[in-house]
DSSP file (Angstrom, degrees, kcal/mol; ACC not computed):
  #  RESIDUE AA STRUCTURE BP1 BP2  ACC     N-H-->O    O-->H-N    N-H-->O    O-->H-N    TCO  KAPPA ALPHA  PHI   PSI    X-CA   Y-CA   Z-CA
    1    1 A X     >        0   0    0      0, 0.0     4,-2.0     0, 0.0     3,-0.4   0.000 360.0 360.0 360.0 -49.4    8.0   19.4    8.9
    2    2 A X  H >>  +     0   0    0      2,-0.2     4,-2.8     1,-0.2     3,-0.8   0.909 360.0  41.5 -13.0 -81.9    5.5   17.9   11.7
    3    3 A X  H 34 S+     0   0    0      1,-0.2     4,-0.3     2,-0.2    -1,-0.2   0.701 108.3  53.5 -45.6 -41.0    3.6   20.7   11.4
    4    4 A X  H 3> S+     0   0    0     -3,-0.4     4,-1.6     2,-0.1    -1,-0.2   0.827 117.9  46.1 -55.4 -36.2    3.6   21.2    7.6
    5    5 A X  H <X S+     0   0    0     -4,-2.0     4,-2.4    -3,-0.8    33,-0.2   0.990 108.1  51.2 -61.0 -76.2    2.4   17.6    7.8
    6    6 A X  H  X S+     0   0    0     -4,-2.8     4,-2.2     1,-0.2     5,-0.2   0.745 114.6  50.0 -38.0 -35.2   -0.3   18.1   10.6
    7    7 A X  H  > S+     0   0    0     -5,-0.4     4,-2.6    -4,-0.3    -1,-0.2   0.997 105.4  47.1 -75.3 -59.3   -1.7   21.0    8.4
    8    8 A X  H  X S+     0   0    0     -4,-1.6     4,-1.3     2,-0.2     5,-0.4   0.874 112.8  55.6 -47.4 -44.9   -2.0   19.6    5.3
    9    9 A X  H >X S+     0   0    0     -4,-2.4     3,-3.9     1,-0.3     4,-1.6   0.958 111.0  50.3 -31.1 -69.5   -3.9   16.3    7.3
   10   10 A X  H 3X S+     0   0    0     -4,-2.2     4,-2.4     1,-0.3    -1,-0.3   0.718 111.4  41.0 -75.6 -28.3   -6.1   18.7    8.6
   11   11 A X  H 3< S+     0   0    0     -4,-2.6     4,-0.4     1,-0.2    -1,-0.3   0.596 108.7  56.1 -79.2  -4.4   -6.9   20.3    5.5
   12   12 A X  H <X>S+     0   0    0     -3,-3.9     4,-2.9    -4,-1.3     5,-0.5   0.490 113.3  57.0 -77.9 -16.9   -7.3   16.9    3.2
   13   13 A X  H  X5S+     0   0    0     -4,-1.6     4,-1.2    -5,-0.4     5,-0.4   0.958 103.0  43.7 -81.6 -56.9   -9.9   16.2    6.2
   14   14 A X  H  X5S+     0   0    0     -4,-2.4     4,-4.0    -5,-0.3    -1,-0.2   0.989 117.1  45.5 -59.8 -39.7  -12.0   19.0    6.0
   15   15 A X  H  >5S+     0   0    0     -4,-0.4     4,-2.9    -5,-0.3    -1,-0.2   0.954 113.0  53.3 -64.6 -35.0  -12.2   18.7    2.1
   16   16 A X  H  X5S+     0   0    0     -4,-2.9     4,-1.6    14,-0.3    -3,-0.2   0.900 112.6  44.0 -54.2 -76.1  -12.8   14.7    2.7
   17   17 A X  H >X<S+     0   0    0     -4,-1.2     3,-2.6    -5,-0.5     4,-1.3   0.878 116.9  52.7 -31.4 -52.1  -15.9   15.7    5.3
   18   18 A X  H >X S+     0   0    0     -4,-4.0     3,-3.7    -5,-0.4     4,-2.2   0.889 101.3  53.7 -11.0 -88.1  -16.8   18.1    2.6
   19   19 A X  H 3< S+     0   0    0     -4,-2.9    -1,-0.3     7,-0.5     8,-0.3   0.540  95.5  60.6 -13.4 -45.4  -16.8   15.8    0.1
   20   20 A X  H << S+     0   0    0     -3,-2.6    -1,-0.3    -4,-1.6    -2,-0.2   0.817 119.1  42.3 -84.9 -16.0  -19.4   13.3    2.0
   21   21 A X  H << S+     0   0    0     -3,-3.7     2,-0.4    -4,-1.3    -2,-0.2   0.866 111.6  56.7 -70.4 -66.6  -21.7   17.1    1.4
   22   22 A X  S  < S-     0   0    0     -4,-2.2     3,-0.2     1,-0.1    -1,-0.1  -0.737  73.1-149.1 -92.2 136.1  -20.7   18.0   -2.0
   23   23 A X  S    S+     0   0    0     -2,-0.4    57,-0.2     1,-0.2    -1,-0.1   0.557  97.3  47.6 -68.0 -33.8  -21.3   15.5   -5.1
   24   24 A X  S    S+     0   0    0      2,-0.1    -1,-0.2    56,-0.1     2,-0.1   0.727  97.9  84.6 -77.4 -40.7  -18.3   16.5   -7.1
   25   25 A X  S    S-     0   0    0     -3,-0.2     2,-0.2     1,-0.1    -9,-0.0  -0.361  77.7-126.3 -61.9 141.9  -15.9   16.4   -4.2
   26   26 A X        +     0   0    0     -2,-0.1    -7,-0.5     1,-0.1    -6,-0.2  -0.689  25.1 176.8 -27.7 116.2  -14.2   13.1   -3.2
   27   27 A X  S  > S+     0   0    0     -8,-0.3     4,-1.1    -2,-0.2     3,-0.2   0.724  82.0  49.0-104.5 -24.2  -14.3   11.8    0.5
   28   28 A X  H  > S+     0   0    0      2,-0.2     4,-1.9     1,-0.2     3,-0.3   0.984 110.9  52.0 -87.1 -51.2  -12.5    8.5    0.3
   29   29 A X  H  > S+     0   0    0      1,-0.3     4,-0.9     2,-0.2    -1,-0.2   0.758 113.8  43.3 -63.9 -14.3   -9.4   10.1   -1.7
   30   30 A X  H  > S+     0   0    0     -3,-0.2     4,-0.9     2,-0.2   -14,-0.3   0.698 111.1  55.2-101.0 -13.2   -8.9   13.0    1.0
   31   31 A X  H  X S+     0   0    0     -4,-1.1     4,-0.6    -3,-0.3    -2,-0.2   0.635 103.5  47.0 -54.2 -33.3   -9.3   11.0    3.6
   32   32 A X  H  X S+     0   0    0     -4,-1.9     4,-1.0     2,-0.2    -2,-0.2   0.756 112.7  56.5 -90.3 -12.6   -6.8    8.5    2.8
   33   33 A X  H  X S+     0   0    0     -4,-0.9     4,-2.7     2,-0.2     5,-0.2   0.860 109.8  47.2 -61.9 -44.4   -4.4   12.0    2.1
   34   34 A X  H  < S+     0   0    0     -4,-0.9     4,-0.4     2,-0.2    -1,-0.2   0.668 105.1  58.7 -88.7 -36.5   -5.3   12.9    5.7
   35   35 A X  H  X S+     0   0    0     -4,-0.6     4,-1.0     2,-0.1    -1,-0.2   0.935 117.2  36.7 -55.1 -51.3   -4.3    9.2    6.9
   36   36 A X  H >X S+     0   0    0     -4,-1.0     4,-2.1     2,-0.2     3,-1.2   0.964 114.4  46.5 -55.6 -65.9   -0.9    9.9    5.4
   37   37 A X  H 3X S+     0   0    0     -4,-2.7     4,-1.6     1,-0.3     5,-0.5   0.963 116.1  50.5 -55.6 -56.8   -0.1   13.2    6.0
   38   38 A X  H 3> S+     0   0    0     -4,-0.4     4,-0.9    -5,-0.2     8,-0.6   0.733 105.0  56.5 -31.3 -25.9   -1.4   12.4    9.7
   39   39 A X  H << S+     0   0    0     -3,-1.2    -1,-0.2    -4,-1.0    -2,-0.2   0.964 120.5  36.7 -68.8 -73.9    1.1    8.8   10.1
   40   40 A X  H  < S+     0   0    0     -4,-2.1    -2,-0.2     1,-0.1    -1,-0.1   0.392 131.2  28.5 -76.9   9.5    3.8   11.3    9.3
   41   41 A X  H  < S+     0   0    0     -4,-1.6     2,-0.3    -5,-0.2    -3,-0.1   0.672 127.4   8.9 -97.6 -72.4    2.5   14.2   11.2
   42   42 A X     X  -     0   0    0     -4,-0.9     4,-3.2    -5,-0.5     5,-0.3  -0.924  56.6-174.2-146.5  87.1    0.5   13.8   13.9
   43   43 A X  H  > S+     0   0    0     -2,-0.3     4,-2.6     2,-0.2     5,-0.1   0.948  96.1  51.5 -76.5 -30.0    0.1    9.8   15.5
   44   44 A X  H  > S+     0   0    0      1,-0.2     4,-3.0     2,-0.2    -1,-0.2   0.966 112.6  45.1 -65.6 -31.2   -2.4   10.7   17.8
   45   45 A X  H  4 S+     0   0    0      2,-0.2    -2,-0.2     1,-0.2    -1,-0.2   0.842 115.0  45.3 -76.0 -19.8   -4.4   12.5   14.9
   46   46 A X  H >X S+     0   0    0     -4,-3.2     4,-2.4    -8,-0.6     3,-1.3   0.912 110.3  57.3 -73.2 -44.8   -4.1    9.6   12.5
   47   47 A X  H 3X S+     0   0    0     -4,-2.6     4,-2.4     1,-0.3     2,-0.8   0.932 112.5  41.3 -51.6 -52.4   -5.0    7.3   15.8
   48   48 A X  H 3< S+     0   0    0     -4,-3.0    -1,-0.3     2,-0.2    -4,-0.1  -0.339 115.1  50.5 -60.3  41.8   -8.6    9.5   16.1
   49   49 A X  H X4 S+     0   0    0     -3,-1.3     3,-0.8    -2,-0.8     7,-0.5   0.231 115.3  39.6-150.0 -61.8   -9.2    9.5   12.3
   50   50 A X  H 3< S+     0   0    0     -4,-2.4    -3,-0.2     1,-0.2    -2,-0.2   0.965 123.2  49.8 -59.9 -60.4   -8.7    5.2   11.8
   51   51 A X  T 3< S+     0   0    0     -4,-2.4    -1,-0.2    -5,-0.3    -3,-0.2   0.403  81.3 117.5 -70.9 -15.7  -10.5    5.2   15.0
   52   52 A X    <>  -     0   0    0     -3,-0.8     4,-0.5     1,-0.1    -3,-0.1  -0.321  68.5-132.6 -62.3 121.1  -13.7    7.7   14.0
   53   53 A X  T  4 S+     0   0    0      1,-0.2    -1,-0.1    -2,-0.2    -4,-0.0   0.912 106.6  22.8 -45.9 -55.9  -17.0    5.7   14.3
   54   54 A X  T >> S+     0   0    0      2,-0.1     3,-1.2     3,-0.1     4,-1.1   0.765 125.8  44.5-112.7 -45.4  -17.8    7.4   10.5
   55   55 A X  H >> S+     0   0    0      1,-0.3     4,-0.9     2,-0.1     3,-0.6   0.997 106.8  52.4 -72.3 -54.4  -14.4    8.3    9.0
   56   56 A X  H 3< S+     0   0    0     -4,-0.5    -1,-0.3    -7,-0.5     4,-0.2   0.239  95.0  65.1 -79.0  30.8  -12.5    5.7    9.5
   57   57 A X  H <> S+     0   0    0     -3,-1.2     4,-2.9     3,-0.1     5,-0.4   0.734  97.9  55.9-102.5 -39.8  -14.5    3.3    8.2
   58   58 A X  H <X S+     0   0    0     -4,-1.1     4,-2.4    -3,-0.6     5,-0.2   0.959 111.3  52.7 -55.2 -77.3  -14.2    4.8    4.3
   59   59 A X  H  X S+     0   0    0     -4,-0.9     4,-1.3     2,-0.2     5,-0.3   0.685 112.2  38.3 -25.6 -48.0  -10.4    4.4    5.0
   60   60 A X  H  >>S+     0   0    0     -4,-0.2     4,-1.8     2,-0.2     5,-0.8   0.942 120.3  47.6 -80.4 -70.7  -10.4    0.7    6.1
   61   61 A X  I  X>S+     0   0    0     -4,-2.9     5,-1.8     1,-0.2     6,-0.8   0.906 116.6  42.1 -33.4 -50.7  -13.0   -0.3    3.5
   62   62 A X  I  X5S+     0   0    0     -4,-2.4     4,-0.6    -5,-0.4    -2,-0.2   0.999 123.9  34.6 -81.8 -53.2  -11.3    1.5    0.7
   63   63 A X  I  <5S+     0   0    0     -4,-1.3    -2,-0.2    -5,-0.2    -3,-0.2   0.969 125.9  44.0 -58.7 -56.3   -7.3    0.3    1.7
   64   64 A X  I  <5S+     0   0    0     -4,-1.8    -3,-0.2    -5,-0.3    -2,-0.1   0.948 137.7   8.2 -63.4 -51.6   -8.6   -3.5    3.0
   65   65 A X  I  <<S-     0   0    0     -4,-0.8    -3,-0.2    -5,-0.8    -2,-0.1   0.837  79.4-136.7-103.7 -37.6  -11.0   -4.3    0.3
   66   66 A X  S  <<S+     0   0    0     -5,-1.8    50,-0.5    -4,-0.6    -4,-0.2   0.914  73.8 123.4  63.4  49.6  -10.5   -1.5   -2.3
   67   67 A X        -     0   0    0     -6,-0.8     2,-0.4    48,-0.1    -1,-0.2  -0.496  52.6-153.1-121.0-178.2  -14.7   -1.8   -2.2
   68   68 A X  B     -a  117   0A   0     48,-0.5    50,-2.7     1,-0.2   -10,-0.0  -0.927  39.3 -94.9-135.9 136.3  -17.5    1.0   -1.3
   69   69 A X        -     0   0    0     -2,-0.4    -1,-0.2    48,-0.2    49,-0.2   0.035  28.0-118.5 -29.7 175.4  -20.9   -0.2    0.2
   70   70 A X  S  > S+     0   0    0     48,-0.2     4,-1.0    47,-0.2    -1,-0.1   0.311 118.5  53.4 -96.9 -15.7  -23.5   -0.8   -2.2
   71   71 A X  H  > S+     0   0    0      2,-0.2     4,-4.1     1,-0.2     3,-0.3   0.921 106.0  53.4-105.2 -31.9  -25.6    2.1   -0.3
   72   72 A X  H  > S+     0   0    0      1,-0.3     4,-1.4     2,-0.2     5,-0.3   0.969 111.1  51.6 -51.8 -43.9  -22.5    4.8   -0.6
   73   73 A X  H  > S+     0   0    0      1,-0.2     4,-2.2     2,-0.2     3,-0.4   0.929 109.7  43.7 -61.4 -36.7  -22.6    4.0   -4.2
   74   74 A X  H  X S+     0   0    0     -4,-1.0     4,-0.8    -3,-0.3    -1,-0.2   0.907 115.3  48.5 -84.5 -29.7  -26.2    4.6   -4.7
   75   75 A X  H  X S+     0   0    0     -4,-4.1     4,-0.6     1,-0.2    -1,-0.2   0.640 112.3  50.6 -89.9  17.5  -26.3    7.8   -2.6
   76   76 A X  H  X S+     0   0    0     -4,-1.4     4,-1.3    -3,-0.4     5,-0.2   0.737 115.2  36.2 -72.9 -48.3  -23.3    9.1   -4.5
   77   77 A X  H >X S+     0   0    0     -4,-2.2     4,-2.6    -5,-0.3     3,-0.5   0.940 122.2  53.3 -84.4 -67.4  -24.3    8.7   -8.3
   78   78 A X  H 3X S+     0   0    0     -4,-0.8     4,-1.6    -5,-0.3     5,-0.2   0.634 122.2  24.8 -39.7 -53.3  -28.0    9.6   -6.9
   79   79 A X  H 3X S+     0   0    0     -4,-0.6     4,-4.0     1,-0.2     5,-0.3   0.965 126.5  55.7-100.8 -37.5  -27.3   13.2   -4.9
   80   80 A X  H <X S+     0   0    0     -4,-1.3     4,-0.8    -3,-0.5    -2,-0.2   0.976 116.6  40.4 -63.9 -60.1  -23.6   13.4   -7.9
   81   81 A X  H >X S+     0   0    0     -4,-2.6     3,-3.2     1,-0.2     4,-1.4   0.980 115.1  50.1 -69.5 -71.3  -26.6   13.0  -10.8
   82   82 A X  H >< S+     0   0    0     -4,-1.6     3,-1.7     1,-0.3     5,-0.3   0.869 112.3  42.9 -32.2 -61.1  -29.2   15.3   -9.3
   83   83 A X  H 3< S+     0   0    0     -4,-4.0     3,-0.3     1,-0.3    -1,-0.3   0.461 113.6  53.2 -78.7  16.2  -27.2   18.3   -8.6
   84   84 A X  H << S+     0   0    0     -3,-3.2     4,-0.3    -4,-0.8    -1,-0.3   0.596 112.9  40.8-114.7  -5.4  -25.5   18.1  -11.8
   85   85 A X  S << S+     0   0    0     -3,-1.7    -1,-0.2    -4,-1.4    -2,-0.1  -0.482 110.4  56.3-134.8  65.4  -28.7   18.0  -13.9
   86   86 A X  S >>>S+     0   0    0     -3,-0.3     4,-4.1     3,-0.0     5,-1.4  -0.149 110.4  49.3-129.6 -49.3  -30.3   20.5  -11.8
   87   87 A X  I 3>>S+     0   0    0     -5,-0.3     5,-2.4     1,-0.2     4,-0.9   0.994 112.1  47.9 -56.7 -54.8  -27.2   22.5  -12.8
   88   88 A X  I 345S+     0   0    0     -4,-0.3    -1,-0.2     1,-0.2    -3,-0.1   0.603 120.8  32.8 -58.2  -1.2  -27.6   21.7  -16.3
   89   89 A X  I <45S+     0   0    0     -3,-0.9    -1,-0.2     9,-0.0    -2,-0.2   0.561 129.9  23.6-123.3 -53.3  -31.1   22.5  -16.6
   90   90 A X  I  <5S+     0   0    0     -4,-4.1    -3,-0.2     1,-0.0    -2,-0.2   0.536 128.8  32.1-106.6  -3.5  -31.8   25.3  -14.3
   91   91 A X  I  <<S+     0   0    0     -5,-1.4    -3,-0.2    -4,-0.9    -4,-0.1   0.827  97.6  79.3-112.5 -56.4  -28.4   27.2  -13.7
   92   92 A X      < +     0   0    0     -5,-2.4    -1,-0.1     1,-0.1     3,-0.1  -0.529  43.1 177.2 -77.2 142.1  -26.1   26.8  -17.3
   93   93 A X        +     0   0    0      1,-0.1     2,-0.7    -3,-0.0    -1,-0.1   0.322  59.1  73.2-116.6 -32.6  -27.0   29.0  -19.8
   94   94 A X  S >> S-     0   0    0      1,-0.1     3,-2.1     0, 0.0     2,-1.5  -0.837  81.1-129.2-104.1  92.6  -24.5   28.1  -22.3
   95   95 A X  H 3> S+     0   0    0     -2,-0.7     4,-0.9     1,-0.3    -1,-0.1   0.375 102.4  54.7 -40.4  -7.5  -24.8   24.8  -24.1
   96   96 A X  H 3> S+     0   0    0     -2,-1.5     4,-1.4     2,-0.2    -1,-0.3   0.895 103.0  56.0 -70.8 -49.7  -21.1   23.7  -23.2
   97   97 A X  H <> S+     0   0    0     -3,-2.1     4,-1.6     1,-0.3    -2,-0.2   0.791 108.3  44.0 -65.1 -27.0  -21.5   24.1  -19.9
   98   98 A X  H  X S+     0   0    0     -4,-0.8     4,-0.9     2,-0.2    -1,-0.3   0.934 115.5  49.3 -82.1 -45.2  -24.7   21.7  -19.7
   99   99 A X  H  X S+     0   0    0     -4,-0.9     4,-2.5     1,-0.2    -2,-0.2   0.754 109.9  52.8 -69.6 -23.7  -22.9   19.1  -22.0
  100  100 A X  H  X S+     0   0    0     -4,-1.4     4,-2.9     2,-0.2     5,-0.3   0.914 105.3  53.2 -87.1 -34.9  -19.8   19.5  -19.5
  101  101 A X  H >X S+     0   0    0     -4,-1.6     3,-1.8    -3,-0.3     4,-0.8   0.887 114.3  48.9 -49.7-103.3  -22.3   18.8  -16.2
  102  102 A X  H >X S+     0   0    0     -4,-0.9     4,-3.2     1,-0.3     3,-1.0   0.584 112.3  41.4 -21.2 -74.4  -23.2   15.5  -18.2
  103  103 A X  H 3X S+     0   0    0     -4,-2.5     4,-1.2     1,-0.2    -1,-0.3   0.817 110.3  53.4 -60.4 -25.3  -19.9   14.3  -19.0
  104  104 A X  H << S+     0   0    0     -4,-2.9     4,-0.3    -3,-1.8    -1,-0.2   0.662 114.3  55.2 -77.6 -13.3  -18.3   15.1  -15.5
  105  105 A X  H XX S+     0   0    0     -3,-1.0     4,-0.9    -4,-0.8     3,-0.7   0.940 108.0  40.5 -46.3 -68.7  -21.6   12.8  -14.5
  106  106 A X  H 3X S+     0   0    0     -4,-3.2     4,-1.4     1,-0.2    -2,-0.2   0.692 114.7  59.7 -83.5 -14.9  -21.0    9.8  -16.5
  107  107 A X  H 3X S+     0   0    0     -4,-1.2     4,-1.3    -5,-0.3    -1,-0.2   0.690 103.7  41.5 -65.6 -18.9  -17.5   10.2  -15.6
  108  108 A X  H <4 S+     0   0    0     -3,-0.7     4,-0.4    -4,-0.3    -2,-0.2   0.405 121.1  52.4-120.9 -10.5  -17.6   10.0  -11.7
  109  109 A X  H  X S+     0   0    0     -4,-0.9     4,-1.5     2,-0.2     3,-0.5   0.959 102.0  49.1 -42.6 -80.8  -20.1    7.1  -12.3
  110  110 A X  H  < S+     0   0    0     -4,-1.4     4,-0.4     1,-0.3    -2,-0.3   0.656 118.0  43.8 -86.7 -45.7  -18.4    5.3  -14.4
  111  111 A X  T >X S+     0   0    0     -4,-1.3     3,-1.2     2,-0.2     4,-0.6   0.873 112.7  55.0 -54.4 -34.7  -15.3    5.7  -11.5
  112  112 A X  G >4 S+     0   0    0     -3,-0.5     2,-4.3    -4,-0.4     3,-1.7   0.731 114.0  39.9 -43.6 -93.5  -17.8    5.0   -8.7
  113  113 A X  G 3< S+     0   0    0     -4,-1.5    -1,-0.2     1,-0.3    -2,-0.2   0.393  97.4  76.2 -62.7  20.4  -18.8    1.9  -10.3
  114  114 A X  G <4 S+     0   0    0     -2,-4.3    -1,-0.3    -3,-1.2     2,-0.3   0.748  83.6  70.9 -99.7  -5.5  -15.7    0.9  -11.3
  115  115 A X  S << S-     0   0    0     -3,-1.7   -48,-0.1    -4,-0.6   -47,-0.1  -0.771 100.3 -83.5 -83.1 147.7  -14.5   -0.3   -7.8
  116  116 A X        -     0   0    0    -50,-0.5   -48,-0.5    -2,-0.3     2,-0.5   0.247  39.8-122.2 -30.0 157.4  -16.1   -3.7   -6.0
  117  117 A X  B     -a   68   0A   0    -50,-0.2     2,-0.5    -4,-0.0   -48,-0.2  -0.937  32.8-135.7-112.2 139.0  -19.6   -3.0   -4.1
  118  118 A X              0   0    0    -50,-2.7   -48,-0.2    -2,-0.5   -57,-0.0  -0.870 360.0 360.0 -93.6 135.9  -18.6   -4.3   -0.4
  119  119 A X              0   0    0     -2,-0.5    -1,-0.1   -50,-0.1   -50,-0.1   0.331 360.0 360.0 -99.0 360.0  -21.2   -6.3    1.0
């Protein structure tokens, strides 16, 4: 089960790093999947992960304070809103598909900004 555990960590991890890449993608919530599996997995790999100069700070912010920076939030809706009305403009063809790039926009705003900004 260790090993079922340890896998799964490692593969909420790579989608979290992803995630800080891709706009749609989540980092905070696969990171804290990867905290878990890792506690019940793997303690030295949950010990490197709370301990990661970068990662583990999105984990303690989000569990301590249940905040995001002010500057994650602005480059999140900023890169989340560009590539999704780049998509909607230059890529979608089909007028659903552009109305659905909008709404999955104003949706993962309106959850950004619905947690505290951490100062």
């Amino acid at each position: 089960m260790k090993y079922i555990l340890t896998i799964l960590g490692c593969i909420t991890l790579a989608l979290g790093v992803l995630g800080a890449f891709l706009p749609v993608l989540p980092t905070t919530p696969f990171l804290l999947l990867s905290a878990f599996f890792f506690l019940r997995g793997n303690m030295k790999l949950y010990d490197w992960l709370m301990n990661h100069p970068r990662l583990g700070v999105y984990i303690k912010n989000f569990t301590i304070h249940k905040a995001i920076p002010l500057r994650v939030k602005i480059i999140a809706i900023s890169t989340l809103w560009l590539t999704l009305l780049y998509c909607a403009i230059f890529v979608a063809e089909h007028w659903a598909l552009r109305a659905l790039f909008i709404v999955i926009a104003i949706g993962v705003t309106a959850h950004i900004l619905s947690y505290k900004t951490l100062k």
